[in-house]
C-alpha positions as a Markdown table, in Angstrom:
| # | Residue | x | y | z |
|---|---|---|---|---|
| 1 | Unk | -32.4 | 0.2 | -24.2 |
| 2 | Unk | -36.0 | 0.3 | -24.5 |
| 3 | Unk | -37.6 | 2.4 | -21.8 |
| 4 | Unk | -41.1 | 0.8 | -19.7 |
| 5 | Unk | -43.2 | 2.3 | -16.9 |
| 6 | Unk | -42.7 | 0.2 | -13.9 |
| 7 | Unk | -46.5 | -0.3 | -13.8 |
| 8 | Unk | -46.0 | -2.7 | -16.7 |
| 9 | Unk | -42.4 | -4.1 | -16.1 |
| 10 | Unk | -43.7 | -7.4 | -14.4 |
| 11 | Unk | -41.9 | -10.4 | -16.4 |
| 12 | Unk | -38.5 | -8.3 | -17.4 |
| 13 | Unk | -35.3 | -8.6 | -16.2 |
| 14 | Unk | -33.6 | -5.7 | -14.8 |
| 15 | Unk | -30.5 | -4.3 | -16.9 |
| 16 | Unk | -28.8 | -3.0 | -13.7 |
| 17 | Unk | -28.6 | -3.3 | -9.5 |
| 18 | Unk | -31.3 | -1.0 | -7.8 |
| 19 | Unk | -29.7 | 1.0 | -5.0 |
| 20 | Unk | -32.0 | 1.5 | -1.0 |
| 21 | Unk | -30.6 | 4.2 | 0.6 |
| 22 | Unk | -31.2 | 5.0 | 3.9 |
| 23 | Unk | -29.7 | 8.6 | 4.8 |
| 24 | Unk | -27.4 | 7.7 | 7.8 |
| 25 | Unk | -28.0 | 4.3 | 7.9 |
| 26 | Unk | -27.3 | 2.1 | 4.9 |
| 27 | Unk | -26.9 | 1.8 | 1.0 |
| 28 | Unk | -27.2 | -1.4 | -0.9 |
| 29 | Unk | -28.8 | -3.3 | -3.9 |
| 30 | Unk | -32.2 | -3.3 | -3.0 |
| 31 | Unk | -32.7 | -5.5 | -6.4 |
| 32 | Unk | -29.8 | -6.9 | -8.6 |
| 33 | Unk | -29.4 | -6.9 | -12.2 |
| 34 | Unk | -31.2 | -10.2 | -14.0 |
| 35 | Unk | -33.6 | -10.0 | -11.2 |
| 36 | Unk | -37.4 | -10.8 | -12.5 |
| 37 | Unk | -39.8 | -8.2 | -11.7 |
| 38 | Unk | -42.7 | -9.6 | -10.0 |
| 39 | Unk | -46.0 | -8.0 | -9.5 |
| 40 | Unk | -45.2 | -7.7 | -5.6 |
| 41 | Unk | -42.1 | -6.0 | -6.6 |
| 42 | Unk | -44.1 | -3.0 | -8.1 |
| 43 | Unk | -44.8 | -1.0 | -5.0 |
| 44 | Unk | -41.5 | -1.1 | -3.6 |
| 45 | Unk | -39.9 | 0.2 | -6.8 |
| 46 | Unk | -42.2 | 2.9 | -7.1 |
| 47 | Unk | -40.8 | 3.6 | -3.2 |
| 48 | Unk | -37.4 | 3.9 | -4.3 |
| 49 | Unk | -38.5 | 6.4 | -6.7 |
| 50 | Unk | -38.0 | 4.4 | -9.7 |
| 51 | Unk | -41.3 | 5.2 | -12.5 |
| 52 | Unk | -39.6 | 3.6 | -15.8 |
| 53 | Unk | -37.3 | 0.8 | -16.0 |
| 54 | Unk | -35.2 | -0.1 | -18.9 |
| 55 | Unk | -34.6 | -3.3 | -20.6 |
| 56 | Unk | -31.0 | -3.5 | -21.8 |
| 57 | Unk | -30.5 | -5.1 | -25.6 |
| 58 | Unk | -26.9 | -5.4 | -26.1 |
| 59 | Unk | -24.8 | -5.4 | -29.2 |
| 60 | Unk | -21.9 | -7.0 | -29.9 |
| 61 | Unk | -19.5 | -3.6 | -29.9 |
| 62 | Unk | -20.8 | -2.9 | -26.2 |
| 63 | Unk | -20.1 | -4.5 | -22.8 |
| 64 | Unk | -22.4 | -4.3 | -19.9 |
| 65 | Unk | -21.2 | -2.2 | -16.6 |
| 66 | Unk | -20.5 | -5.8 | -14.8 |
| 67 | Unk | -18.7 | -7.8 | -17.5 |
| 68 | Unk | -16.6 | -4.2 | -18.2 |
| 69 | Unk | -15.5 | -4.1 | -14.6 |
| 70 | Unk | -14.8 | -8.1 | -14.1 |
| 71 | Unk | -12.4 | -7.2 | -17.7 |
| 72 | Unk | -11.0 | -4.1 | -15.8 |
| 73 | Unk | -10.1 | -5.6 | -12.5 |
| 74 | Unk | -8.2 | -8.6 | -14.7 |
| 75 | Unk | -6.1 | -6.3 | -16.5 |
| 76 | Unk | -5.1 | -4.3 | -13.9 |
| 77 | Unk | -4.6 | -6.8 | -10.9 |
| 78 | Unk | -1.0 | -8.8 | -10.9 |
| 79 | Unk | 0.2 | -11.1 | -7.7 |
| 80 | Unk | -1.1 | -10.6 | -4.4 |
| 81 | Unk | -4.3 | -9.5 | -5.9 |
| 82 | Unk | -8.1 | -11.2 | -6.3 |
| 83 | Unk | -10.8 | -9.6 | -7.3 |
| 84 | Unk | -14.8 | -9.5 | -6.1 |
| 85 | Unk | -17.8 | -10.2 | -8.5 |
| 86 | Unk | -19.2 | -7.3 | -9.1 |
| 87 | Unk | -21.8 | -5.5 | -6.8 |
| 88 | Unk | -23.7 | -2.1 | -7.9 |
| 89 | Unk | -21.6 | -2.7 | -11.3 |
| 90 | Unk | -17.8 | -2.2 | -8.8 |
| 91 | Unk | -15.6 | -4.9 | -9.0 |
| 92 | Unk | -12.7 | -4.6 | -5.7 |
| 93 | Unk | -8.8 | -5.5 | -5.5 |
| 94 | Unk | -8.3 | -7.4 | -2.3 |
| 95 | Unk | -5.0 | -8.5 | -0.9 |
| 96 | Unk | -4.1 | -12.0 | -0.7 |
| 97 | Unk | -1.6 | -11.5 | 1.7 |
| 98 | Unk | 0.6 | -8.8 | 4.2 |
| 99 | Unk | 2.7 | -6.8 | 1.6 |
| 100 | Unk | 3.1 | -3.4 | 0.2 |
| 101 | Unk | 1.3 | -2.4 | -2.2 |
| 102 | Unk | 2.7 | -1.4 | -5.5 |
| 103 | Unk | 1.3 | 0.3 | -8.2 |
| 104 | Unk | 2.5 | 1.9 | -11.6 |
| 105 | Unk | 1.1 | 5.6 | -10.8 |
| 106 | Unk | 1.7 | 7.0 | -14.8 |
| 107 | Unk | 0.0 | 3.4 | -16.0 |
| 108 | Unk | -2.8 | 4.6 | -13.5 |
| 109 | Unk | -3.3 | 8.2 | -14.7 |
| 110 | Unk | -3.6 | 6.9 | -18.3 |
| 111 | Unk | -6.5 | 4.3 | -17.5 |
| 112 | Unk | -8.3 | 7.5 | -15.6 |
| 113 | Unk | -7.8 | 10.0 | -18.5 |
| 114 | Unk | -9.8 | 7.2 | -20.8 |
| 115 | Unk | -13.3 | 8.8 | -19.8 |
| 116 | Unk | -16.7 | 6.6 | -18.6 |
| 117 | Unk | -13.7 | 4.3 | -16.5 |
| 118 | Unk | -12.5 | 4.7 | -12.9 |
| 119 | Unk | -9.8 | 2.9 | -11.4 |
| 120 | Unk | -9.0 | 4.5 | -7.5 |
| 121 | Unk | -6.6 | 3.4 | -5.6 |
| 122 | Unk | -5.1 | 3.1 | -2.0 |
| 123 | Unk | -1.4 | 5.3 | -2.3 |
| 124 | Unk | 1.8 | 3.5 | -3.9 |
| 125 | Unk | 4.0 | 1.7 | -1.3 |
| 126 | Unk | 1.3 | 1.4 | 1.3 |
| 127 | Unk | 1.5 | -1.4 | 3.8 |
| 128 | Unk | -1.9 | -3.8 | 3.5 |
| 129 | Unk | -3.1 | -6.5 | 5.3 |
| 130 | Unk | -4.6 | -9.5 | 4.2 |
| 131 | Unk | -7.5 | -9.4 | 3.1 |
| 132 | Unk | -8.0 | -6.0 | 2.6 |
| 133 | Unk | -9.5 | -3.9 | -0.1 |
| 134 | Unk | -6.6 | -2.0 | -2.3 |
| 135 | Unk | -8.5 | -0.6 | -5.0 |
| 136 | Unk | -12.1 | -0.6 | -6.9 |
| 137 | Unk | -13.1 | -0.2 | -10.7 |
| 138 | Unk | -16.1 | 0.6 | -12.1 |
| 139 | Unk | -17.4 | 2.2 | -15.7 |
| 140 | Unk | -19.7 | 4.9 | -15.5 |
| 141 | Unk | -22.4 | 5.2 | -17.9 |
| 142 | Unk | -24.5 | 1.6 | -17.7 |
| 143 | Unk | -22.6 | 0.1 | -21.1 |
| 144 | Unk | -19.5 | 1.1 | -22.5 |
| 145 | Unk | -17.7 | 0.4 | -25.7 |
| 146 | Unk | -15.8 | -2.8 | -25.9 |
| 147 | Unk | -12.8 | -1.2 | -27.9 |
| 148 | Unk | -12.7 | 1.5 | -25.1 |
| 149 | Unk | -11.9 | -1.6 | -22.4 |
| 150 | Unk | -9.7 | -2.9 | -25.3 |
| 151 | Unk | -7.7 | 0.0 | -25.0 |
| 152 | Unk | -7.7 | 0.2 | -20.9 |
| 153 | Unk | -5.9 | -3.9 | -21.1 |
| 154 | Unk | -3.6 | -2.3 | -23.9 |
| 155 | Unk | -2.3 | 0.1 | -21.5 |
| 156 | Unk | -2.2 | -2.5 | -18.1 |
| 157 | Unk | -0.8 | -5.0 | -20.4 |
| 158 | Unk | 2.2 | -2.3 | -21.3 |
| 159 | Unk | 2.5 | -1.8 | -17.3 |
| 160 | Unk | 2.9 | -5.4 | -16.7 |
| 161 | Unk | 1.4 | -5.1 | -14.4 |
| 162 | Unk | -0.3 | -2.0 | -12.8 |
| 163 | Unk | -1.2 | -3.4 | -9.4 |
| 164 | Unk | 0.8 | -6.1 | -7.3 |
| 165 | Unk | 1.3 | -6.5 | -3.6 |
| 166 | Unk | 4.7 | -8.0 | -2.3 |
| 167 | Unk | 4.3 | -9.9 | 0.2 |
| 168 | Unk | 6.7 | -9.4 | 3.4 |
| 169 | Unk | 9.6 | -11.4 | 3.8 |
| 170 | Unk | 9.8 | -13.2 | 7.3 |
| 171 | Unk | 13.9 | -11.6 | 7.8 |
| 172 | Unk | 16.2 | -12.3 | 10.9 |
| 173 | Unk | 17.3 | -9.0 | 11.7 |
| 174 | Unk | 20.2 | -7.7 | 13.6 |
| 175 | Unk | 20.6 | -5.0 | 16.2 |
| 176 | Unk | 23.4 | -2.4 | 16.5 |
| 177 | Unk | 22.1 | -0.6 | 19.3 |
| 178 | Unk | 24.9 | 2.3 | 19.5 |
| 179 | Unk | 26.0 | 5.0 | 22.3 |
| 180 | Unk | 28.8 | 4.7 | 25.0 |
| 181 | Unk | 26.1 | 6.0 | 27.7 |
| 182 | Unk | 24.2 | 2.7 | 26.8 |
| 183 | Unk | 27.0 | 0.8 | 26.5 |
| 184 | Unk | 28.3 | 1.5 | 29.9 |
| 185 | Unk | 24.9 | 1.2 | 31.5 |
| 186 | Unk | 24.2 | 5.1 | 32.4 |
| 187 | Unk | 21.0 | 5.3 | 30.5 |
| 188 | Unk | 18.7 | 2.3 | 29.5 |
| 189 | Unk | 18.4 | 0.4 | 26.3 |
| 190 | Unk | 14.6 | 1.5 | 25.0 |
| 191 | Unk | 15.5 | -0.8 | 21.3 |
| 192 | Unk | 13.1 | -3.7 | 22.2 |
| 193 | Unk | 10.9 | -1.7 | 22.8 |
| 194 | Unk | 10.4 | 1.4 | 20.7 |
| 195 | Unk | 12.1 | -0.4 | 17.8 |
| 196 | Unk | 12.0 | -4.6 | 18.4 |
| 197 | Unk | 8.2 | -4.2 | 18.4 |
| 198 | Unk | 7.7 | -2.8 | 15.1 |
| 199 | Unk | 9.7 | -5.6 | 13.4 |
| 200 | Unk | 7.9 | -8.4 | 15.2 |
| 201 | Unk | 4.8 | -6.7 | 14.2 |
| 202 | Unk | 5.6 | -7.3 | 10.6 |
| 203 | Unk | 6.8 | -11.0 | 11.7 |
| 204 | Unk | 10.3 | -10.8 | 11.6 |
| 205 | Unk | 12.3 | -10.9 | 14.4 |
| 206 | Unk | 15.5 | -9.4 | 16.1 |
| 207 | Unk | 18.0 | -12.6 | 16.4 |
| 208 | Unk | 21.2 | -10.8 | 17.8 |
| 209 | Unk | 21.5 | -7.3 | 19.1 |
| 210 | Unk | 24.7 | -5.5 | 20.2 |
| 211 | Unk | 25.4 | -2.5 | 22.2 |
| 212 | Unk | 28.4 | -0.3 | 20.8 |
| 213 | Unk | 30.5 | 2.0 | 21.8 |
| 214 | Unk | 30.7 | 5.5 | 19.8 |
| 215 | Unk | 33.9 | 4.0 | 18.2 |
| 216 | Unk | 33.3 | 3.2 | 14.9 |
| 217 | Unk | 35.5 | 0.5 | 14.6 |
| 218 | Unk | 33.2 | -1.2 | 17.2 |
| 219 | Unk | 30.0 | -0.6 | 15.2 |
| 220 | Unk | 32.1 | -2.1 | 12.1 |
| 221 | Unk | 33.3 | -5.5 | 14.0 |
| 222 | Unk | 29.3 | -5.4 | 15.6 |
| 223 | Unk | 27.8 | -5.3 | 11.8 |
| 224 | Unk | 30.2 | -7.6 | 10.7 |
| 225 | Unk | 29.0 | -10.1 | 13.2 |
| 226 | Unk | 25.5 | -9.7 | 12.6 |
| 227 | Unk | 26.2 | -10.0 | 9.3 |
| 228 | Unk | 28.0 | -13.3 | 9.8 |
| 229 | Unk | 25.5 | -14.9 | 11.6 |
| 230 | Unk | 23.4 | -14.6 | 9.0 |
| 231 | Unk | 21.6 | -11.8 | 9.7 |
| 232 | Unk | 19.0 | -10.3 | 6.7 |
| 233 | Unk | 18.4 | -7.0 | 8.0 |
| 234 | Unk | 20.6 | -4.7 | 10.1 |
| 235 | Unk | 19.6 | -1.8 | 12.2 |
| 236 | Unk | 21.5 | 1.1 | 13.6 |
| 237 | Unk | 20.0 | 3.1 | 16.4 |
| 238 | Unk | 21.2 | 5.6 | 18.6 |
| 239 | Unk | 21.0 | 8.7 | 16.6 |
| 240 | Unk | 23.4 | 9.8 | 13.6 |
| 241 | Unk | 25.3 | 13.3 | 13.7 |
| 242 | Unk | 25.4 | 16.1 | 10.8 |
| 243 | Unk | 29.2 | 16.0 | 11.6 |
| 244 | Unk | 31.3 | 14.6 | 9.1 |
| 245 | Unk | 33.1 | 12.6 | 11.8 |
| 246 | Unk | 29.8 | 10.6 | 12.6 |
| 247 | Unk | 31.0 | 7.8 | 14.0 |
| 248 | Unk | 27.8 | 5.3 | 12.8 |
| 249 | Unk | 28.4 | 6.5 | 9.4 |
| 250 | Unk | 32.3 | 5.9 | 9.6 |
| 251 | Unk | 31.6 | 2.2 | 11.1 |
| 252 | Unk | 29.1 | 0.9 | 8.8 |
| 253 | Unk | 31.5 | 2.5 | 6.1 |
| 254 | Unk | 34.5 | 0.2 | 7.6 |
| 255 | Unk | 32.8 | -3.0 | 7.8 |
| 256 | Unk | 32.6 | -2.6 | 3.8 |
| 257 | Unk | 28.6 | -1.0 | 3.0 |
| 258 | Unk | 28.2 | 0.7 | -0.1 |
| 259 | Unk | 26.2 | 3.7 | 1.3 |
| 260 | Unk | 22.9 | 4.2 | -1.1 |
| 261 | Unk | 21.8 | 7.5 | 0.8 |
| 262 | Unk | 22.7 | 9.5 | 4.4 |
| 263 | Unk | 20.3 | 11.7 | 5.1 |
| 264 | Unk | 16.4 | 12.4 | 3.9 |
| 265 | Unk | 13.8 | 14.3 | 3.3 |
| 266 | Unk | 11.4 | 13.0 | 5.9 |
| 267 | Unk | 10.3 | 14.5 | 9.3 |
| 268 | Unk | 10.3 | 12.8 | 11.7 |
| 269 | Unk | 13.3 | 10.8 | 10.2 |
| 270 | Unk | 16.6 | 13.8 | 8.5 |
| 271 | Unk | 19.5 | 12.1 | 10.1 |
| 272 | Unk | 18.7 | 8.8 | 8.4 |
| 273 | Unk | 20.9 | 6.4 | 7.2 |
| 274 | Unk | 20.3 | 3.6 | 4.3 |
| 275 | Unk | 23.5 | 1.0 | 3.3 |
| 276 | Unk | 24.6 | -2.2 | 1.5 |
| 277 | Unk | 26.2 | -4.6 | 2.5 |
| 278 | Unk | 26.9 | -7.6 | 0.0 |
| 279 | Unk | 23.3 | -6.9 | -1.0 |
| 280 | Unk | 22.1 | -7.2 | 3.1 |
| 281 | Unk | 20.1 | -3.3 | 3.5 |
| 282 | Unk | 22.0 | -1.6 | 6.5 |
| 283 | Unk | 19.1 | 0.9 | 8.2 |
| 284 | Unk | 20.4 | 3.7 | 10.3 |
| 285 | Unk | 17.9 | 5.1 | 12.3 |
| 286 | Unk | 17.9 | 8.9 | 13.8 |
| 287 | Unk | 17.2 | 9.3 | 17.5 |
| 288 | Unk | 13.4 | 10.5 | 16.6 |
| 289 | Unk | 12.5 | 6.7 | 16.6 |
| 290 | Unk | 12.5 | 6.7 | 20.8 |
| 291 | Unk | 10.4 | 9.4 | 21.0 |
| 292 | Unk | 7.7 | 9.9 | 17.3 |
| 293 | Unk | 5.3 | 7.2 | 16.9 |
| 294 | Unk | 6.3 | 7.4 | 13.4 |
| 295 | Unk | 9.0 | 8.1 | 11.2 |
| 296 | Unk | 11.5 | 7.3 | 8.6 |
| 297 | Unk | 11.2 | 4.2 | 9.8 |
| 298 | Unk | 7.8 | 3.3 | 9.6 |
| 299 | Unk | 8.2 | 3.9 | 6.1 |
| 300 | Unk | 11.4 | 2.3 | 4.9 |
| 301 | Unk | 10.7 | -1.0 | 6.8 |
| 302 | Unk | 8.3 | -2.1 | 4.8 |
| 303 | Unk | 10.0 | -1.5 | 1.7 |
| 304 | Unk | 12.8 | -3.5 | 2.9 |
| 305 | Unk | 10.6 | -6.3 | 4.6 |
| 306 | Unk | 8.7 | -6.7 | 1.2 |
| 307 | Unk | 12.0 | -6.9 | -1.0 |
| 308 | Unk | 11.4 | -3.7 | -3.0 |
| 309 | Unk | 14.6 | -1.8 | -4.6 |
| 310 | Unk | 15.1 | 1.5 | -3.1 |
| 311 | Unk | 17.4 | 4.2 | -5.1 |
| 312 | Unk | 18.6 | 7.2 | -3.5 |
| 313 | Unk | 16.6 | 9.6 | -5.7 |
| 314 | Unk | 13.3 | 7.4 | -4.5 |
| 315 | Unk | 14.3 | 8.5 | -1.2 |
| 316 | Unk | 14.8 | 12.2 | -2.3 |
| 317 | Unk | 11.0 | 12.1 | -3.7 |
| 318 | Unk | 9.9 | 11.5 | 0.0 |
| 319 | Unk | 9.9 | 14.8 | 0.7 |
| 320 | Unk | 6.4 | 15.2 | -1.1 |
| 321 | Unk | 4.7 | 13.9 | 1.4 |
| 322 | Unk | 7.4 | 13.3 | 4.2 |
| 323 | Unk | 6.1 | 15.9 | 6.8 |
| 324 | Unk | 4.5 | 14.2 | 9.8 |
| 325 | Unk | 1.6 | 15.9 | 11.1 |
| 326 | Unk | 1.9 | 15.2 | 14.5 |
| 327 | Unk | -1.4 | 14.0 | 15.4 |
| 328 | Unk | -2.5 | 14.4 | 18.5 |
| 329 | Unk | -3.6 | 10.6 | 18.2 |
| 330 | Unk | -1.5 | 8.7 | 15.4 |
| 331 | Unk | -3.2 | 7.0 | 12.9 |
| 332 | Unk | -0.4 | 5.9 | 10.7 |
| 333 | Unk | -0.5 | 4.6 | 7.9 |
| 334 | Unk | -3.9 | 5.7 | 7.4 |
| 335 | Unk | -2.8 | 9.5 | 7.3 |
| 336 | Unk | -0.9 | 11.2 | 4.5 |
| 337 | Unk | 2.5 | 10.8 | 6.0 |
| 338 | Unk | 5.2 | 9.4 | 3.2 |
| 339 | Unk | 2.7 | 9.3 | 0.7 |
């Protein structure tokens, strides 16, 4: 790069964006890389504090902070993702769709320990919209090697690939809303409500729910049904038991579910219940989903909704992370919670 006072830099391009800041209003590219200098355009450099400018001569072994990040974001981004031109040499991951976010966190670390490349990240598993920004790569001296990039698509090409968002299933779910009290009409059904809601706000919807006795043949015959009428999804609710004679556990049991994990290490969200049945996920929710704006739930519906395996020692590792806060005002899932 060959260095000029800006006095004399009318005619040359510029080699890189020129950030305005405004402290506590606004930063942005005041003028963008290839941009002409112009005589006019003197003054106002020398306002942004710029005295020298530099005009970039590249070789053939280097890439310019741009091209490197447009090469970067490629790599890196599988389905559900596009990416933006670059802006202030930052290229962005945007969702194409509503999906969870998945991302290959050792693949990550590896790209991050390259040096001069940054590639940051919204958590693994977290629930985007469409539309919305997932992650942003950048280099950060002005030019970097091309072998070093080379290296950086070695390493997403290995991951295959390192970022993808699944997009959430549309299920018909069904309802085992369990209790005698309920059953018999002494207290009030609150499912719809504190439950229903969250899984039409994803877009799926409740197609047949069921009150059930604490009998756990009952709660079998109920799953069975849902089952049989073609239901994608089944929910539990009503509150599981520590007791070995918990009678949700002993029904979805009978009607044939391969239990994957009964209990976790998430609160709001211990007496949690996750089953198979024939391959349709069985959720079995603790009574904290009547009464915490979030839990287990709100953490394990997604993952089902978007089609994601989920092992028992997955669940185990939830415990990093799995300890609600308790905000005064819940902001989930912006807020560490299950992450």
């Amino acid at each position: 790069m060959k260095k000029i006072k800006v006095e004399k830099a009318a005619g040359t391009v510029l080699a890189h964006d020129i950030t305005r800041i405004l402290p506590g209003k606004s930063k942005g590219v005041a003028f963008k890389k290839g941009h002409v200098v112009r005589e006019e355009d003197i003054p106002e450099l020398i306002q942004l504090g710029k005295r020298h400018l530099f005009v970039l001569h590249l070789s053939a072994s280097q890439l310019h902070e741009d091209e490197a990040a447009l090469r970067i974001a490629a790599a890196v981004s599988g389905s559900g993702l596009r990416w933006t031109e670059p802006s202030e040499g930052k290229s962005s991951m945007v969702s194409l769709t509503d999906g969870l976010l998945k991302i290959d966190v050792p693949a990550l670390l590896k790209v991050n320990r390259l040096g001069d490349v940054i590639l940051s990240t919204l958590k693994n598993n977290f629930p985007c919209r469409r539309n919305q920004v997932v992650a942003a790569t950048r280099i950060i001296p002005l030019t970097i090697r091309v072998r070093k990039i080379e290296r950086l698509e070695r390493i997403a090409g290995a991951a295959s690939p390192m970022l993808t968002v699944r997009p959430f299933q549309r299920l018909k779910v069904g309802a085992v809303v369990t209790g005698t009290e309920i059953h018999d009409g002494l207290i009030p059904d609150e499912f719809d409500r504190h439950v229903g809601e969250k899984i039409r706000e994803f877009g799926s919807r409740v197609v047949k729910k069921i009150l059930a006795p604490d009998h756990p043949a009952r709660i079998a015959a109920a799953i069975e049904e849902l089952r049989g009428r073609g239901c994608e999804l089944i929910v539990t609710t009503g509150g599981l038991s520590v007791d070995p004679d918990d009678v949700t556990r002993q029904g979805v049991l009978q009607a044939g579910a391969r239990m994957v994990a009964y209990g976790s290490p998430v609160l709001p969200g211990a007496m949690f219940l996750y089953a198979l049945l024939d391959g349709t996920p069985i959720l079995g929710l603790p009574a904290c989903v009547y009464y915490h704006a979030s839990t287990i739930f709100d953490l394990m519906l997604p993952r089902v909704l978007a089609g994601d395996p989920i092992t028992r020692a997955e669940i185990a590792a939830m415990g990093h992370g799995g300890l609600c806060l308790n905000c005064e005002q819940c902001r989930f899932p912006v807020c560490p919670y299950g992450k």
